[in-house]
The first five atom37 places (N, CA, C, CB, O) and aatype in JSON, in Angstrom:
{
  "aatype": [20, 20, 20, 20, 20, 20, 20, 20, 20, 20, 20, 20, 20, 20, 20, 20, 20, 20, 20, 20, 20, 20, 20, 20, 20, 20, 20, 20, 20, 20, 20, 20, 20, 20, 20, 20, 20, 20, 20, 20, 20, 20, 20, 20, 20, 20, 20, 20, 20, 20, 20, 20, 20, 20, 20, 20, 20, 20, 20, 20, 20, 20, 20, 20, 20, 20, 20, 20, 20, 20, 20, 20, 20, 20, 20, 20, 20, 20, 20, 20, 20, 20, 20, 20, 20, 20, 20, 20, 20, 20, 20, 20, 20, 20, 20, 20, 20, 20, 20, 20, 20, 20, 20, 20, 20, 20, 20, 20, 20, 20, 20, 20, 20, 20, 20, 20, 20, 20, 20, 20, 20, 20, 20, 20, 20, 20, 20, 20, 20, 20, 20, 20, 20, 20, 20, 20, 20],
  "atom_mask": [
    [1, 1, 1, 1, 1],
    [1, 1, 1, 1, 1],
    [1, 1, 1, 1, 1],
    [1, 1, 1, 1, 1],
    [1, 1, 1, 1, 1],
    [1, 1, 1, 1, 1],
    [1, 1, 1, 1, 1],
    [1, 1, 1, 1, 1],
    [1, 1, 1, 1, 1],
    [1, 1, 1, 1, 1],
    [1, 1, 1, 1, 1],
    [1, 1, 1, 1, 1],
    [1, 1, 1, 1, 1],
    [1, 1, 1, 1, 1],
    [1, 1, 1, 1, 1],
    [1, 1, 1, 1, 1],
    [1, 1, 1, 1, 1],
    [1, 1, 1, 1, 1],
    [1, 1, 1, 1, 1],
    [1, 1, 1, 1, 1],
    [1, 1, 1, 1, 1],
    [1, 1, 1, 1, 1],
    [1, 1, 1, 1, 1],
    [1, 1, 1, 1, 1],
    [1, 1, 1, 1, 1],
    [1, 1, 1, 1, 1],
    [1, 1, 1, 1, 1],
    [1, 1, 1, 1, 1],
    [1, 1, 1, 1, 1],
    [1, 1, 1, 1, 1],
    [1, 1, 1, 1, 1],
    [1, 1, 1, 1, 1],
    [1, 1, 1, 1, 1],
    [1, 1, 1, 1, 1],
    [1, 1, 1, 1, 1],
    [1, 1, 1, 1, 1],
    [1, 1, 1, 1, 1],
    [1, 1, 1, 1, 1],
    [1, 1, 1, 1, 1],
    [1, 1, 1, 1, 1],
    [1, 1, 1, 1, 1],
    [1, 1, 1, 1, 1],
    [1, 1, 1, 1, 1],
    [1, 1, 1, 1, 1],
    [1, 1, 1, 1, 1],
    [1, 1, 1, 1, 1],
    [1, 1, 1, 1, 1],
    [1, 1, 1, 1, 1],
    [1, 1, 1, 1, 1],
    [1, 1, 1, 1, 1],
    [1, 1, 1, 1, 1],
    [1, 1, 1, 1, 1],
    [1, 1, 1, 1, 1],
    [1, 1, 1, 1, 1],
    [1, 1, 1, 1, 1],
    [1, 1, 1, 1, 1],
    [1, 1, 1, 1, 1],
    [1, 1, 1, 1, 1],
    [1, 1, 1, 1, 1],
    [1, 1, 1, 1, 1],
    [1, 1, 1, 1, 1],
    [1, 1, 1, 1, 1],
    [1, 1, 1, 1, 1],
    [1, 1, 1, 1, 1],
    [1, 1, 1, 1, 1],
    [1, 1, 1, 1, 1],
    [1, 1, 1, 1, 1],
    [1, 1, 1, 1, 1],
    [1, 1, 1, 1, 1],
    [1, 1, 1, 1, 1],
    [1, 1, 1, 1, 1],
    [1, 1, 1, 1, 1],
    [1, 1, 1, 1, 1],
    [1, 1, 1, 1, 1],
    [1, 1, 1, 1, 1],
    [1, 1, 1, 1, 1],
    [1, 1, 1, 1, 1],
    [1, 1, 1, 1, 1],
    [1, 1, 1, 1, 1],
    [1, 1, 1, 1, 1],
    [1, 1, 1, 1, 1],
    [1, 1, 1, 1, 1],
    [1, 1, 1, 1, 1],
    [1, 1, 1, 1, 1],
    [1, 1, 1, 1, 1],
    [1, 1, 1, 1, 1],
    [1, 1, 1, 1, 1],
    [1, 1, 1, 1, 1],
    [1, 1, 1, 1, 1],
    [1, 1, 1, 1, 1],
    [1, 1, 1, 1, 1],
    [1, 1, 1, 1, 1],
    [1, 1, 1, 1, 1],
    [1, 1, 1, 1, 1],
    [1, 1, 1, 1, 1],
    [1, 1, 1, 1, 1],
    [1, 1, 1, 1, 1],
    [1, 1, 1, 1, 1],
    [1, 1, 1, 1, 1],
    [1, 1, 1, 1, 1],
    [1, 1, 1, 1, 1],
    [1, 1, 1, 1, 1],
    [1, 1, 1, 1, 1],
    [1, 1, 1, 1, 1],
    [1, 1, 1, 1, 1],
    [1, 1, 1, 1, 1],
    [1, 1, 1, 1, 1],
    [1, 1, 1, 1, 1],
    [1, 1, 1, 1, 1],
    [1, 1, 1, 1, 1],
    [1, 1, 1, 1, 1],
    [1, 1, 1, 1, 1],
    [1, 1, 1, 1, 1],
    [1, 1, 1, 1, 1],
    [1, 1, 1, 1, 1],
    [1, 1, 1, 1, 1],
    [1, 1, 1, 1, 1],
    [1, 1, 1, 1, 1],
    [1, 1, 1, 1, 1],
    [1, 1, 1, 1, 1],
    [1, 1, 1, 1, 1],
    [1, 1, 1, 1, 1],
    [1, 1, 1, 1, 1],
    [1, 1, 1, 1, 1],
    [1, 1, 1, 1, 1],
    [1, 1, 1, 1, 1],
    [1, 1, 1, 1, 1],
    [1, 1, 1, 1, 1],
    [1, 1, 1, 1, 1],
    [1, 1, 1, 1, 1],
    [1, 1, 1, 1, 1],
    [1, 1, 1, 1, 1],
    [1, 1, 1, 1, 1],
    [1, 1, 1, 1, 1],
    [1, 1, 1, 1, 1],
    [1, 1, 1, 1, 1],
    [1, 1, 1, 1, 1]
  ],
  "atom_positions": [
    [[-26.92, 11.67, -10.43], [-26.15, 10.5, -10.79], [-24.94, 10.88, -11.62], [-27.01, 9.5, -11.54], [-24.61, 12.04, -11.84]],
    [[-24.32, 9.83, -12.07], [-23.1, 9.75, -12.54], [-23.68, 10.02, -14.27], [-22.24, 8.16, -12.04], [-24.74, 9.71, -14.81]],
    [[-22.42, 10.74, -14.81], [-22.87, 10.34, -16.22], [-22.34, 9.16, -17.25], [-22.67, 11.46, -16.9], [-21.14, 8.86, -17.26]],
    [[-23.08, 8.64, -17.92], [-22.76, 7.25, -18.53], [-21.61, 7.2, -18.85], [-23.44, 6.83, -19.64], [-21.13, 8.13, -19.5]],
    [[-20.84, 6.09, -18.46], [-19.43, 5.95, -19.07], [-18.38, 6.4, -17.34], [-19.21, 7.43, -20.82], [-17.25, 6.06, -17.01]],
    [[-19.21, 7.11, -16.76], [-17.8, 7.29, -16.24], [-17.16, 6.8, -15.05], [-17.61, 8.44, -16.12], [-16.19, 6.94, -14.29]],
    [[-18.46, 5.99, -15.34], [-17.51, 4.44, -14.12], [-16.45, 3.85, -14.73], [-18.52, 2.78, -13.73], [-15.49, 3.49, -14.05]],
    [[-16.46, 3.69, -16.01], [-15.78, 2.96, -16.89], [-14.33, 4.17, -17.24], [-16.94, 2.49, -18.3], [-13.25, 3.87, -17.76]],
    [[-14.68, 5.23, -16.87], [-13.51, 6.57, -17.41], [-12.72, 6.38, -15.6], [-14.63, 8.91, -17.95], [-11.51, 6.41, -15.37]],
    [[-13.56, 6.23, -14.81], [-12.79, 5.96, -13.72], [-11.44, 4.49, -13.21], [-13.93, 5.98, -12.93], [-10.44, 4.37, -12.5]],
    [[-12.34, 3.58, -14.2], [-11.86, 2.43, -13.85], [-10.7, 2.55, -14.34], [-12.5, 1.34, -14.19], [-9.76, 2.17, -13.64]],
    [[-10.45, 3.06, -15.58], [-9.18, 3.59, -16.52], [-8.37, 3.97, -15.83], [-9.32, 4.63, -17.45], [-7.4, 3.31, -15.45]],
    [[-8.72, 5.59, -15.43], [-7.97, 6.54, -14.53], [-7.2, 5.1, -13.38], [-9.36, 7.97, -13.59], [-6.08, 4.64, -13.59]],
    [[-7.92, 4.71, -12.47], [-7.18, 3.92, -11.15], [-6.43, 2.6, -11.89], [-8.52, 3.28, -9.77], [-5.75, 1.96, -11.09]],
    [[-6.43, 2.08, -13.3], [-5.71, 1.33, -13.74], [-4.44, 2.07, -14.12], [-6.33, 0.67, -14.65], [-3.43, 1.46, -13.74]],
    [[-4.23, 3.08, -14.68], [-3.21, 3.71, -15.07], [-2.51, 3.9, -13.69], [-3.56, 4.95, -15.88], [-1.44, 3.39, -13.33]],
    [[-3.57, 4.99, -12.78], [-1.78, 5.47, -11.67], [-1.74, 4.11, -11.15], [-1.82, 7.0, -9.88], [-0.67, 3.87, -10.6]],
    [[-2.68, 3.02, -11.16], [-1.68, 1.74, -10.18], [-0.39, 1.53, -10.87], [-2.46, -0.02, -10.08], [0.68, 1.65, -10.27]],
    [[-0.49, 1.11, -12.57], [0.31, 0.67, -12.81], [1.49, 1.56, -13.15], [-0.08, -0.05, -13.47], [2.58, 1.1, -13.48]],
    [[1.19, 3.1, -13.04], [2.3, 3.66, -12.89], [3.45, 3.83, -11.39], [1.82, 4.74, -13.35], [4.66, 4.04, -11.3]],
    [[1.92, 3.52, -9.99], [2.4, 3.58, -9.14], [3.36, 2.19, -8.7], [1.45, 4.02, -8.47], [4.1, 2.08, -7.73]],
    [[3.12, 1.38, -9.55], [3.8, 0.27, -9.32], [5.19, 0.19, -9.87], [3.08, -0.71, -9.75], [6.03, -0.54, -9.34]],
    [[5.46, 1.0, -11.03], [6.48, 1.41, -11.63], [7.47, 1.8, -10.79], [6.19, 2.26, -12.42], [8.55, 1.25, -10.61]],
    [[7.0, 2.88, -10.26], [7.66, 3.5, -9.31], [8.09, 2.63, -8.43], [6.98, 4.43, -8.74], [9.3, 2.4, -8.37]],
    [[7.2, 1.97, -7.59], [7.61, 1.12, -6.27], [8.65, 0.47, -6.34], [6.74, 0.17, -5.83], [9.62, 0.59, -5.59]],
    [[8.5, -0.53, -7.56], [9.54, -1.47, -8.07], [10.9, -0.78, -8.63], [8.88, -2.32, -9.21], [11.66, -1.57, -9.2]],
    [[11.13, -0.01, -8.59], [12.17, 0.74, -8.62], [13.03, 0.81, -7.68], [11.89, 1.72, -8.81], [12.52, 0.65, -6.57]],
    [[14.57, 1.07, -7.68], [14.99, 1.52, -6.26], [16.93, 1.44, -6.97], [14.3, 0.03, -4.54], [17.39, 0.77, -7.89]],
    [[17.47, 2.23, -6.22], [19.1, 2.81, -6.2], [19.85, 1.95, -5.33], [19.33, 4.42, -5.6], [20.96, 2.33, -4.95]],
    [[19.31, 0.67, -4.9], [19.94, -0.37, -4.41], [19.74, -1.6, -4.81], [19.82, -0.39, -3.35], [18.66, -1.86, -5.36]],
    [[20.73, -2.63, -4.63], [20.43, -3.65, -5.46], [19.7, -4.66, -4.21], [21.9, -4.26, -6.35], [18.63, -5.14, -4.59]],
    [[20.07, -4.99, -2.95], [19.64, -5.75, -1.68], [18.23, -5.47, -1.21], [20.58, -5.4, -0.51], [17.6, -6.2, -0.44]],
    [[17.75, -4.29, -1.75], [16.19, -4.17, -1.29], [15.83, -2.79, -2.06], [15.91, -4.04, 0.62], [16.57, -1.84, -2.3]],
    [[14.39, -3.0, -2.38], [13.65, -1.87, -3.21], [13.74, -0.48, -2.21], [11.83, -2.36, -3.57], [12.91, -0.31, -1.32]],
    [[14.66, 0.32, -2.41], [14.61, 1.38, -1.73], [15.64, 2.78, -2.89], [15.29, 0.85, -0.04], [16.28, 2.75, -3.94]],
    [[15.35, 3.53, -2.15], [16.24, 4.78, -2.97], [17.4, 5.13, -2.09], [15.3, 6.31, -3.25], [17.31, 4.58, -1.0]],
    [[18.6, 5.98, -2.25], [19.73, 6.83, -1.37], [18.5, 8.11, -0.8], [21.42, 7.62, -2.65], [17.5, 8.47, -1.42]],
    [[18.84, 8.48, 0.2], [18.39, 9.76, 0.67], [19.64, 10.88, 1.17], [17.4, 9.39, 1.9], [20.49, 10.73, 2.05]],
    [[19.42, 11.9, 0.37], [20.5, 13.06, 1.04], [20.68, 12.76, 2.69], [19.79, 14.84, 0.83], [21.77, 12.61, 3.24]],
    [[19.52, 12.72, 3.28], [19.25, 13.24, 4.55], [18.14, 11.98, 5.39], [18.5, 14.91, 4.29], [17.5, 11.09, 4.85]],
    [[18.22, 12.26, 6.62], [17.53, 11.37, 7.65], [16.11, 12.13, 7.23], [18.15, 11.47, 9.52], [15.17, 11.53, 6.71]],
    [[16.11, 13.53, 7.54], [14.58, 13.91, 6.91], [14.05, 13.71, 6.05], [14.27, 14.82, 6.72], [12.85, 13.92, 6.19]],
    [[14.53, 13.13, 4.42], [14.59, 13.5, 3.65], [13.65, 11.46, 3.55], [16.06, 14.39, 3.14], [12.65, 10.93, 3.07]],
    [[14.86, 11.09, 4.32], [14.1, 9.51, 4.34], [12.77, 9.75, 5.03], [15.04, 8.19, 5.3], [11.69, 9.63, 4.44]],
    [[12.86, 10.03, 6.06], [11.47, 10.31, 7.07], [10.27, 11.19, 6.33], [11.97, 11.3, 8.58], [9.11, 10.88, 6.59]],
    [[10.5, 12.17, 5.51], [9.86, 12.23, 4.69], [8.78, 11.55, 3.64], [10.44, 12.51, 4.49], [7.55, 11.51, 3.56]],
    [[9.97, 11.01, 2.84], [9.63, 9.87, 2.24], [8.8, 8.82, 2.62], [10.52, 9.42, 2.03], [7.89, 8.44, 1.89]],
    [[9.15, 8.04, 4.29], [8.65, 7.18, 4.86], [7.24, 7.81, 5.36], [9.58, 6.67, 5.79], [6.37, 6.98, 5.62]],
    [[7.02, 8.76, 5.48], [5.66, 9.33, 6.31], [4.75, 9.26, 4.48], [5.95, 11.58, 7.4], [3.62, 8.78, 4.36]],
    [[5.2, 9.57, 3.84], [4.49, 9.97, 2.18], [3.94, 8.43, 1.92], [5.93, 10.6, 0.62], [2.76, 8.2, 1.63]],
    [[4.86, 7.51, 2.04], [4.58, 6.23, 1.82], [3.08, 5.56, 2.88], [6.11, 5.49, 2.12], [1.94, 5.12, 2.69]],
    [[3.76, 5.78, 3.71], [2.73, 5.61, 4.98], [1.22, 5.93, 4.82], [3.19, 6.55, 6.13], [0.33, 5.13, 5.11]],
    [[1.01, 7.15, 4.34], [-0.19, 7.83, 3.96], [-1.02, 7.54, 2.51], [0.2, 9.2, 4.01], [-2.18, 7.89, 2.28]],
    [[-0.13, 6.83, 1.6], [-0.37, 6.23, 0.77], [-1.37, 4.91, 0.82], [0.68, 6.11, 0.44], [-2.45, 4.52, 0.38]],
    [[-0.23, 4.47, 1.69], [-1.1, 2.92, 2.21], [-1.95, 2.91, 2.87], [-0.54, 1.95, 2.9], [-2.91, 2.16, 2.75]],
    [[-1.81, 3.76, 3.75], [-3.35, 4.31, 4.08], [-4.58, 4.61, 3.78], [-3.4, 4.96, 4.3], [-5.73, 4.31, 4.11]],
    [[-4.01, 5.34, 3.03], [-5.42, 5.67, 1.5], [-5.3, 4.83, 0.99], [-5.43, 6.82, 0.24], [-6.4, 4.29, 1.19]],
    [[-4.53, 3.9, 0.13], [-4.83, 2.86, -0.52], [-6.2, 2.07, -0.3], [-3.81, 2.13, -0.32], [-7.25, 1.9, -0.9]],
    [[-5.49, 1.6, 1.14], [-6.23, 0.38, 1.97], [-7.41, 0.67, 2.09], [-5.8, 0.04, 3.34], [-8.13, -0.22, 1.63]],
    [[-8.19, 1.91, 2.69], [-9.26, 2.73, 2.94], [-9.83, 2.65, 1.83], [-9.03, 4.01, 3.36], [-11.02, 2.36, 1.96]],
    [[-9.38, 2.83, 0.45], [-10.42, 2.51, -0.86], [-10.87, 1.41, -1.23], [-10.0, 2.81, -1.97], [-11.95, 1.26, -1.8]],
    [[-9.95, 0.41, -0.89], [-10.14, -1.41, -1.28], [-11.6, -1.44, -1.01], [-9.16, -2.79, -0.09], [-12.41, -1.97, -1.77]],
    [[-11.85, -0.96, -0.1], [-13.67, -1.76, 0.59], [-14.53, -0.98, -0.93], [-14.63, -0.67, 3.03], [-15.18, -1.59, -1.78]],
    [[-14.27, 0.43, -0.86], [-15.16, 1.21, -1.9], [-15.45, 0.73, -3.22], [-14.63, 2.42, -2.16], [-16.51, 0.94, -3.81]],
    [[-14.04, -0.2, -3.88], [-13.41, -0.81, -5.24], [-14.94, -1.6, -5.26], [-11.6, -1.95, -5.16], [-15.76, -1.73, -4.35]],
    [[-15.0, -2.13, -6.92], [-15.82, -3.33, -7.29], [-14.66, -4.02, -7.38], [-16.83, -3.35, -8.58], [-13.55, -3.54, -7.63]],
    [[-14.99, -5.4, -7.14], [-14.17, -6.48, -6.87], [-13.24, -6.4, -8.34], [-15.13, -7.99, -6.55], [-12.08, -5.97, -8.32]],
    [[-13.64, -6.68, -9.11], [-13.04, -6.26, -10.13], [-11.46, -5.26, -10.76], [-13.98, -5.85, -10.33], [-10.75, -5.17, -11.75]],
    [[-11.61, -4.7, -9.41], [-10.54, -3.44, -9.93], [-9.53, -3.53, -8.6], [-11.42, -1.55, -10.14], [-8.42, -3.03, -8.42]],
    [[-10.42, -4.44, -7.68], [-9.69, -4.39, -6.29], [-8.31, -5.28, -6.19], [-10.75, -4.96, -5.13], [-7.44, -5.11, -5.33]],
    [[-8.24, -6.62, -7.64], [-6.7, -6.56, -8.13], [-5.96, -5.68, -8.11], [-6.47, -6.79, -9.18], [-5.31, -5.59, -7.08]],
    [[-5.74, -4.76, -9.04], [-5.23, -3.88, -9.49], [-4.42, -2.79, -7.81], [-6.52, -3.25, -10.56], [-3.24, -2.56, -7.53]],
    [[-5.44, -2.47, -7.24], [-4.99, -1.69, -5.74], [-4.23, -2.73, -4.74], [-6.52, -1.08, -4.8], [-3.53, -2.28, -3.83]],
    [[-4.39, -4.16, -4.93], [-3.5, -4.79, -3.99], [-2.17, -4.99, -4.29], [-3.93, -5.91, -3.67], [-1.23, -4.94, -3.51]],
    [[-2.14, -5.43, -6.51], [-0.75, -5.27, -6.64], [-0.33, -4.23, -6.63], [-0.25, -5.7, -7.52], [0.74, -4.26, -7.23]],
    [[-0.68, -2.73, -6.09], [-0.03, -1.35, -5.92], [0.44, -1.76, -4.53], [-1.05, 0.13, -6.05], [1.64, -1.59, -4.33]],
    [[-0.14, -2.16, -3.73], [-0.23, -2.29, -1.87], [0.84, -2.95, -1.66], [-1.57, -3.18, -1.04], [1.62, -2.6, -0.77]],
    [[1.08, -4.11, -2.49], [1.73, -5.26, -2.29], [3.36, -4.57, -2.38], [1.24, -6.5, -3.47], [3.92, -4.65, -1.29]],
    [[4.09, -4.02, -3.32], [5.4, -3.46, -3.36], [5.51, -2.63, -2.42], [5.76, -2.86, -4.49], [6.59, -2.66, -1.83]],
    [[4.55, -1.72, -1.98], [4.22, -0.41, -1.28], [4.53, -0.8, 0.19], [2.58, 0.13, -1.52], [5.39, -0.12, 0.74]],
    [[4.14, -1.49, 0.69], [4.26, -2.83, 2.0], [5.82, -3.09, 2.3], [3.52, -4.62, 1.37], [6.48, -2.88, 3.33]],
    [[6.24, -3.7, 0.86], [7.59, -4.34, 1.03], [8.83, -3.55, 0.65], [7.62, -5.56, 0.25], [9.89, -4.15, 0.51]],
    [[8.76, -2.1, 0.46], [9.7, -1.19, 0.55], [10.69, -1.0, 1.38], [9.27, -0.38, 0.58], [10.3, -0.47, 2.42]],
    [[11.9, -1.25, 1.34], [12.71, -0.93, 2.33], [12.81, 0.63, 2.59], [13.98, -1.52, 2.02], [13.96, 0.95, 2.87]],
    [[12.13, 1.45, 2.58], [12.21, 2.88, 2.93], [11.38, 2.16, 4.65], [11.13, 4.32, 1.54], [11.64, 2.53, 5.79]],
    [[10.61, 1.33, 4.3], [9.27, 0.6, 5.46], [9.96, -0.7, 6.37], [7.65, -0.29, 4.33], [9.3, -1.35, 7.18]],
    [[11.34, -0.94, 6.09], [11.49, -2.03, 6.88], [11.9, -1.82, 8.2], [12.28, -2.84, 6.33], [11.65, -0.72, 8.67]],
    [[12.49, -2.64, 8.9], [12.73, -2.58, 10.33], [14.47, -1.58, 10.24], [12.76, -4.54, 11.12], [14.88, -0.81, 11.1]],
    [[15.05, -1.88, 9.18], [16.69, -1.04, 9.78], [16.67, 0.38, 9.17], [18.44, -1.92, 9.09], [17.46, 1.3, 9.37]],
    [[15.16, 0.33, 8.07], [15.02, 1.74, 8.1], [14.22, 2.58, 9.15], [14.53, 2.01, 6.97], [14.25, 3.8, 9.32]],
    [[13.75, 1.96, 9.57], [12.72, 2.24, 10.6], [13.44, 2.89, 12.21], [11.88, 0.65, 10.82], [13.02, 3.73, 13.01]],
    [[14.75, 1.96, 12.18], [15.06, 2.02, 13.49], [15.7, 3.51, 13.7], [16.03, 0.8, 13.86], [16.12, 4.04, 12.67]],
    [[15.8, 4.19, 14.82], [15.71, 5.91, 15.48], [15.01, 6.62, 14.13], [17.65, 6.84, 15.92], [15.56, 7.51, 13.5]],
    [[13.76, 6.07, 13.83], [12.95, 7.38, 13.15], [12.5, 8.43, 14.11], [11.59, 6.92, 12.38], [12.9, 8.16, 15.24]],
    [[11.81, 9.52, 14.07], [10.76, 10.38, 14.78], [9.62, 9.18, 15.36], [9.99, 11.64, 13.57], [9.32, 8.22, 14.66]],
    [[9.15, 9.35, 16.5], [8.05, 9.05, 17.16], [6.58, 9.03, 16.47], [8.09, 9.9, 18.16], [5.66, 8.21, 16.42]],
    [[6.79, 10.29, 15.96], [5.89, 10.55, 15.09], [5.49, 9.61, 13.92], [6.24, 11.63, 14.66], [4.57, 8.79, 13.94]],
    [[6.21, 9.84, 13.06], [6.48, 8.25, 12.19], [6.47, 6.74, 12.29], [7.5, 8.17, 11.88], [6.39, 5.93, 11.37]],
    [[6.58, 6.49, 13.88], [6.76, 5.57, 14.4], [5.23, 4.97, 14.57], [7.59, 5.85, 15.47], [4.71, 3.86, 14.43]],
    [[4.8, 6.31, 14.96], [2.99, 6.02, 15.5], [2.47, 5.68, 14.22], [1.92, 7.56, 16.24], [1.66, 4.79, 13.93]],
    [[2.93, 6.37, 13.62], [2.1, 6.71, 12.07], [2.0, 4.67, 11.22], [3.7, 8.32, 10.64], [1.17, 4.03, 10.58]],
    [[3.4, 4.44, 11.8], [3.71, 3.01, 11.25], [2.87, 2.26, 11.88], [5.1, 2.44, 11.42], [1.83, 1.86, 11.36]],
    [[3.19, 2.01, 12.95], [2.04, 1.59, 13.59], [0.11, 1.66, 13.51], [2.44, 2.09, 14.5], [-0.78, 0.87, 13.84]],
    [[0.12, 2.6, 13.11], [-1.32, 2.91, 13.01], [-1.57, 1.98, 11.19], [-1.62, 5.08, 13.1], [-2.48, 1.32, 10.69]],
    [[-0.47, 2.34, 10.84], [-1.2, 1.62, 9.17], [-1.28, 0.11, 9.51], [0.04, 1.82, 7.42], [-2.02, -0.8, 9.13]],
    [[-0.28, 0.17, 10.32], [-0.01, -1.87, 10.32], [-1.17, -2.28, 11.06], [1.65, -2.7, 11.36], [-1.33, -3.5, 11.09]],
    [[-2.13, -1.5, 11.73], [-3.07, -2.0, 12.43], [-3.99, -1.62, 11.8], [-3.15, -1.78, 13.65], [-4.91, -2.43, 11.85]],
    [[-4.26, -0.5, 11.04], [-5.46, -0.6, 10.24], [-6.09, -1.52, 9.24], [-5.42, 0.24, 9.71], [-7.25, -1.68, 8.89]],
    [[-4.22, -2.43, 8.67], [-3.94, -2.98, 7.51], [-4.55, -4.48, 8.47], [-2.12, -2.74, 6.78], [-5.05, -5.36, 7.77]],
    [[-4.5, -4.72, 9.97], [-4.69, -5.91, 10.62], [-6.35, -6.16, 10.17], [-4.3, -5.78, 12.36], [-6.92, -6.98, 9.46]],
    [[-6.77, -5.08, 10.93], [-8.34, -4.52, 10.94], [-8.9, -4.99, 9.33], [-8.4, -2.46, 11.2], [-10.01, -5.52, 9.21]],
    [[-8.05, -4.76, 8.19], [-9.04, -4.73, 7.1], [-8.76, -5.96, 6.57], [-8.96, -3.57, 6.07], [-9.48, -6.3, 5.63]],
    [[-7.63, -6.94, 7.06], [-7.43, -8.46, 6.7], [-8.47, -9.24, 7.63], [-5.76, -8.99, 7.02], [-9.25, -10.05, 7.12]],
    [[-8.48, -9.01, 8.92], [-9.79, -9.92, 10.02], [-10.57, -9.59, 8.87], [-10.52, -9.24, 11.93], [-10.75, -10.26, 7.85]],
    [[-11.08, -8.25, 9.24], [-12.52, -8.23, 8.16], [-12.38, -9.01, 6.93], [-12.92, -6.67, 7.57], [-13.37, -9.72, 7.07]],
    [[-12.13, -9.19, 6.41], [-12.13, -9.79, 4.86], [-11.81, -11.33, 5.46], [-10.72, -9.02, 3.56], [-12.13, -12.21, 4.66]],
    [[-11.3, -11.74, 6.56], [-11.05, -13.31, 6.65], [-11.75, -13.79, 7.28], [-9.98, -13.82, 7.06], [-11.65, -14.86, 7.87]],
    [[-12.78, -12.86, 7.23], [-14.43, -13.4, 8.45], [-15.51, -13.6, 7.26], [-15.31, -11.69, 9.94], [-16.72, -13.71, 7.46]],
    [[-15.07, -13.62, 6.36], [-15.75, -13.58, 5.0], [-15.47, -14.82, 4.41], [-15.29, -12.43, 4.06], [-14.26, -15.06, 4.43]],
    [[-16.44, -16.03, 3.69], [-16.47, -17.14, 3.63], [-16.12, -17.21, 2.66], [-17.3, -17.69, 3.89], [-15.28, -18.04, 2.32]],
    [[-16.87, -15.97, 1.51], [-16.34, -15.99, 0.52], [-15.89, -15.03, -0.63], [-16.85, -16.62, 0.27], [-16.44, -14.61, -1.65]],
    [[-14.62, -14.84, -0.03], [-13.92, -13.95, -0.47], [-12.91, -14.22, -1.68], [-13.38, -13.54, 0.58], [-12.19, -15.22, -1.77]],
    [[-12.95, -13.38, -2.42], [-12.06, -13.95, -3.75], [-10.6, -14.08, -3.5], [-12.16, -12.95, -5.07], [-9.99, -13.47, -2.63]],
    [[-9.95, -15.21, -4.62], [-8.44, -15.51, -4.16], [-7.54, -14.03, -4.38], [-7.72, -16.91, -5.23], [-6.43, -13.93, -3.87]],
    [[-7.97, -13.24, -4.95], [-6.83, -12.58, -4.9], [-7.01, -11.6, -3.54], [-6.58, -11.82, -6.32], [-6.1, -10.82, -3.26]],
    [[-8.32, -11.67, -2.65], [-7.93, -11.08, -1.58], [-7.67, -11.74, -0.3], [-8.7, -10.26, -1.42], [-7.68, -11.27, 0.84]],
    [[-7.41, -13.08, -0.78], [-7.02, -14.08, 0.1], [-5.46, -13.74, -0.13], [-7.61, -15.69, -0.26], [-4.86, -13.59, 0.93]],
    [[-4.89, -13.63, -0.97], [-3.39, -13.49, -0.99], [-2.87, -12.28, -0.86], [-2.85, -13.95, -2.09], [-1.67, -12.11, -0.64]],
    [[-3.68, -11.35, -0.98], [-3.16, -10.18, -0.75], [-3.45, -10.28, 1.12], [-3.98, -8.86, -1.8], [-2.75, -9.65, 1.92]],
    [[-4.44, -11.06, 1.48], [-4.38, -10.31, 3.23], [-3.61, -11.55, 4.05], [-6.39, -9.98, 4.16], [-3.63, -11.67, 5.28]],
    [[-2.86, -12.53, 3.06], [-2.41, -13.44, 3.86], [-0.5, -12.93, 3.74], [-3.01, -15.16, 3.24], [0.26, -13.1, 4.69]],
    [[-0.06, -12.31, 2.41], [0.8, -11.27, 2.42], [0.67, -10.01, 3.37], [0.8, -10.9, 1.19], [1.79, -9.86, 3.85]],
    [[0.11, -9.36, 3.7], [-0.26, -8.24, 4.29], [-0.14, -9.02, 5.85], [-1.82, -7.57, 3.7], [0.56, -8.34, 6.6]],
    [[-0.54, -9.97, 6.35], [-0.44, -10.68, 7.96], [1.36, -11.25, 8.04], [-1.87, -12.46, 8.12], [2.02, -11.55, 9.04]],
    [[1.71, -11.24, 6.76], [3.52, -11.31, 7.1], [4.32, -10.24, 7.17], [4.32, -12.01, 6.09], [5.45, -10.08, 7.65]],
    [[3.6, -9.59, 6.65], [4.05, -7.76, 7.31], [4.07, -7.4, 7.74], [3.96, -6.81, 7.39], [4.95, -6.58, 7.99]],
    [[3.06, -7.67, 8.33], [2.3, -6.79, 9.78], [2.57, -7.63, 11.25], [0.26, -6.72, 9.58], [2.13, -7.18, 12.31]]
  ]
}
């Protein structure tokens, strides 16, 4: 087993990088949408594949979370989602690769909103996070 306390040393740990990761998100070198300048097309595509894999993992932990902490990972999800590094005019002539990759989160992200909206009773904040997440996707 675990040793005492360190559910509670964990819960810490995933409160901190959210709210640092949220720091970050909400950030951006443009004023029209949360995004950064990139030297380079790779450099964005980069970026956009890093993001991608993020939300990925993100999403993939939500089920593992106690409800409790599973706030905390949606307002990380929630900026992470609405990044313009992720929108459609950044998106447009990426790599294929990237393309799939987008695709695959937006459908995993479909997959883990059904599930949770087949659920009678599910708490409000994951009612708003998967009814945000179905305007994304």
């Amino acid at each position: 087993g675990w040793p005492p306390g360190s559910g509670e040393m964990c819960a810490r740990r995933l409160a901190i990088l959210c709210s640092r990761l949220q720091l970050l998100l909400c950030s951006s070198h443009k004023e029209s949408v949360l995004s950064f300048f990139y030297p380079s097309p790779e450099g964005l595509a980069w970026t956009q594949l890093l993001l991608l894999r993020l939300w990925s993992y993100l999403l993939s932990q939500a089920e593992h979370l106690p409800y409790r902490h599973q706030p905390a990972l949606f307002a990380t999800l929630t900026p992470l989602m609405e990044r313009g590094e992720l929108g459609p005019s950044a998106l447009l002539g990426a790599p294929a690769l990237l393309l799939e990759k987008y695709a695959h989160v937006l459908w995993q992200t479909v997959g883990y909103v059904v599930s949770k909206l087949n659920r009678k009773a599910a708490p409000s904040e994951v009612r708003v996070f998967c009814s945000h997440a179905l305007s994304i996707a």
